[in-house]
N, C-alpha and C positions, 0 to 999 in steps of 0.2 A: 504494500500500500504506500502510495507518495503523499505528504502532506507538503503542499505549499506554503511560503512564507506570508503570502500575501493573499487576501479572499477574493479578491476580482480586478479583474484588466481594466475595468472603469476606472478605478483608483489609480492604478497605474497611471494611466493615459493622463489622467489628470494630475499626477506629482508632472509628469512631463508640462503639459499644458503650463502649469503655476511657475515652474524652472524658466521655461522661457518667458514668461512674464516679470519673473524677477527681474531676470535679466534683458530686459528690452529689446527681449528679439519674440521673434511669430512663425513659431512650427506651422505646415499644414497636417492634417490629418494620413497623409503619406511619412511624410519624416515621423511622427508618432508612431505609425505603425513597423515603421523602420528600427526606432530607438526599441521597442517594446521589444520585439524578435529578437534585437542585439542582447538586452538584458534580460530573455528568460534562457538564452543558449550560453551568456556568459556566466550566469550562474547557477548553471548545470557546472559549466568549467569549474568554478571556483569555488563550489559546495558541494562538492563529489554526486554527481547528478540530481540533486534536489531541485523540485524546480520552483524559482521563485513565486509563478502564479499559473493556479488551476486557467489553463488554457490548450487553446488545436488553434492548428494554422492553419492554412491556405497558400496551394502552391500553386500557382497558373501562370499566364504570360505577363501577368504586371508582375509578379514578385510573390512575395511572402507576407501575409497578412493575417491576422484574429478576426474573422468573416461577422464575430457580432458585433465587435468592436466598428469593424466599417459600417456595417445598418445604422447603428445609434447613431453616428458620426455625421451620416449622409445629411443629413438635414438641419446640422447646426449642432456646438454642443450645447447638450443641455446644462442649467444650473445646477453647481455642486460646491459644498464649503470645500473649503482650502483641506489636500488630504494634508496626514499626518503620518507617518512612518517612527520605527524605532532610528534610531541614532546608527545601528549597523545597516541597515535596508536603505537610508539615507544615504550614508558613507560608499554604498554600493553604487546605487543610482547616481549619485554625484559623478563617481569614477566613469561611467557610462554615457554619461552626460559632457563629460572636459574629452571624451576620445572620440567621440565621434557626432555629436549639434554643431559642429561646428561646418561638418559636411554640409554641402547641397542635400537635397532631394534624390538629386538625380545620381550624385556620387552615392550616398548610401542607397537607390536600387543598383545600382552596379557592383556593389561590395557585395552586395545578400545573393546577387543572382550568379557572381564569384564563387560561392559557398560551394561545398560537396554537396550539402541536401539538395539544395537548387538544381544543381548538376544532375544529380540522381534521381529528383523524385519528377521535375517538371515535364510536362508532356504536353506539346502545342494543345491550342485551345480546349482544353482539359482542367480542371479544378480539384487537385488532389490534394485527401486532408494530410496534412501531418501532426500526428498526438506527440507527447511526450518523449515515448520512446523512441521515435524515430529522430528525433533530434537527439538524443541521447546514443544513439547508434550510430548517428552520423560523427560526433562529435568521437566516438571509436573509431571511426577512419579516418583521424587528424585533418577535422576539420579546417580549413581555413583563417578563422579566429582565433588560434591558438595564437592569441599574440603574447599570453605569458603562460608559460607552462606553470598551473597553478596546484601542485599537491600540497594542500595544508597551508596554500598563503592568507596574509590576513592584510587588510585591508584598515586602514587607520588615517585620520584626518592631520595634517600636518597644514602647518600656515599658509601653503601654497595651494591646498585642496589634498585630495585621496591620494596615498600613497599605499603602495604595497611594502609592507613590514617583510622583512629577511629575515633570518638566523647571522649575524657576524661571525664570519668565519675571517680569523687574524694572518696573515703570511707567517708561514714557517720563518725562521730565524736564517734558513740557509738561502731561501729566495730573495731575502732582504739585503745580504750580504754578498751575493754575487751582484746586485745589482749596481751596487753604489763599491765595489772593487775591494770588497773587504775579504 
């Protein structure tokens, strides 16, 4: 059994929505559903397949998409208070947020449609779902996102925004010393 971090992609779509608000910029509903994808497949990556929010895609010739997410969407969003996340799901979504809002639109469908899933699952004018595990399986044939190979990384706020915390590992005494001619 999976349990999500989070209860619904409405919330989601809306920590996004409010993010570019802060920030004085204006997603459309494509980039939303772009950032969303990115951050339920990155944290599969980052939380050893769990997946951040009960959700299925949609894989056809636009892209990759959460098909009720688009319904609602179609016609304007609706009004919703300001969400709220824990301080780690924040810290996550932030990281998500500084690597790739800063794309076009049209750069992130080209990134998603880069992807192995894309690759694999897409079938011209076809609309096929993909749950959970198939992105969880894709993500087993090194997916294309692995932009940080993350076993047990951890994720923490630093002055500049989200950083990924390490273990310090110090140089040996001998690699120090041939360096500098000792």
């Amino acid at each position: 059994m999976l349990i999500s971090k989070l209860d619904n992609v409405i919330d989601l779509a809306y920590w996004f929505f409010d993010k570019a608000a802060d920030e004085n910029c204006n997603i459309d509903n494509t980039k939303t559903q772009c950032l969303i994808f990115l951050a339920q497949i990155k944290y599969a990556e980052f939380y050893k397949k769990v997946p951040l929010v009960p959700t299925v895609f949609v894989c056809d010739d636009s892209g990759i998409y959460e098909p009720n997410l688009k319904k609602i969407l179609h016609l304007g969003r609706p009004l919703l208070p300001k969400i709220s996340f824990s301080s780690e799901i924040n810290t996550f979504l932030n990281s998500v947020w500084n690597e790739f809002a800063s794309l076009s639109t049209e750069k992130l469908e080209t990134l998603i449609k880069n992807f192995n899933i894309y690759r694999e699952y897409h079938q011209k004018n076809k609309k096929i779902i993909l749950d959970f595990k198939s992105l969880v399986e894709s993500l087993n044939k090194n997916s294309k996102i692995d932009v940080i190979n993350c076993t047990e990384k951890k994720i923490l706020n630093s002055l500049n925004g989200p950083v990924v915390v390490s273990q310090w590992l110090p140089k040996r005494v001998s690699e120090l010393t041939s360096k500098h001619g000792g």
